[in-house]
N, C-alpha and C positions, 0 to 999 in steps of 0.2 A: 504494500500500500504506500500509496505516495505521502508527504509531509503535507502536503493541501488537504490533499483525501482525509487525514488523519483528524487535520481543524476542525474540516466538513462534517465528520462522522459525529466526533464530540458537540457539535453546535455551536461552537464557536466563530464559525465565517458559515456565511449562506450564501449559494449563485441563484442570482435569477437567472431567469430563461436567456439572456441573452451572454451567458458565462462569468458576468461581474460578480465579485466577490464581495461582499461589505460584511461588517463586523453584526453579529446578532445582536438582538434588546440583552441579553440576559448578559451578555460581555461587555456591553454599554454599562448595564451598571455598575457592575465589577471594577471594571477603567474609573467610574467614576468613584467609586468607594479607597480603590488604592489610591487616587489622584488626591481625593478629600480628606487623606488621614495624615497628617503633617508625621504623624511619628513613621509611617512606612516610608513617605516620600525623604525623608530625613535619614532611615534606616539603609535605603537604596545608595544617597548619593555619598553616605556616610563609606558604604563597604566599595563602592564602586571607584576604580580607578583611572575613568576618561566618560567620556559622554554614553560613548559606546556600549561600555561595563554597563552604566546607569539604564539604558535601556535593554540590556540582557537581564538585568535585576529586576527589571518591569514587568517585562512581556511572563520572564519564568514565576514570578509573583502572582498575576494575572490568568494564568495556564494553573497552576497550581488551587488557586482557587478557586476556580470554574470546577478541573477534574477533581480534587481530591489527592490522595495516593492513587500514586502510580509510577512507571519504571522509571527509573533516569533514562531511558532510550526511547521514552516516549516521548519523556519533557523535553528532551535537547531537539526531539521533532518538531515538536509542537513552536517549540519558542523558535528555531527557524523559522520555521514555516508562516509566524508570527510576525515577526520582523523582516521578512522576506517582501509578506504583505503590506503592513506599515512603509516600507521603503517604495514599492510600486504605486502607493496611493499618494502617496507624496509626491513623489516623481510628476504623476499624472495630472495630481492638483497643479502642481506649478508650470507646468501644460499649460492646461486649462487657461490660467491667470495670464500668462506671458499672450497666447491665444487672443484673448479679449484683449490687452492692451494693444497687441497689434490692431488688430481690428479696429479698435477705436481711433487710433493715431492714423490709421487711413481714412476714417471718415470725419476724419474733424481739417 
């Protein structure tokens, strides 16, 4: 099974029909519960040694309290496959945004 597959299964990312991936409600609240707790977000950048680290701390924070226990070979999946996403969705956002300002700077 793939690392996607593996999100997908857990319920953590959902595709709609046209293959897009977006993060489920129930990982929305989770992001938001880990992002709201000053003591996790403090515990993160505390142990974390570059930005990077800090969002390996995240994502496996986040995967972890979605599934529960479960194997380190799942987790190191999962939070890939995690960040893998996060990284594409950014990427595409700022697409998007670059997109529009062109567009606008030609019609102005």
């Amino acid at each position: 099974m793939s690392k996607v597959q593996l999100v997908i299964n857990r319920g953590i990312l959902e595709e709609d029909p046209d293959g897009v991936l977006y993060l489920s409600a129930k990982i929305k609240d989770i992001i938001a519960d880990v992002e709201g707790s000053e003591t996790l977000m403090a515990a993160i950048k505390k142990k974390a040694i570059d930005e990077a680290d800090a969002q390996t701390g995240f994502w496996t924070l986040v995967f972890m309290k979605h599934c529960g226990e479960t194997s380190s070979d799942e987790i190191n999946d999962g939070v890939h496959a995690l960040m893998s996403w996060h990284r594409g969705a950014r990427e595409n956002r700022l697409n998007e945004w670059s997109m529009r300002l062109r567009l606008r700077e030609t019609k102005v």
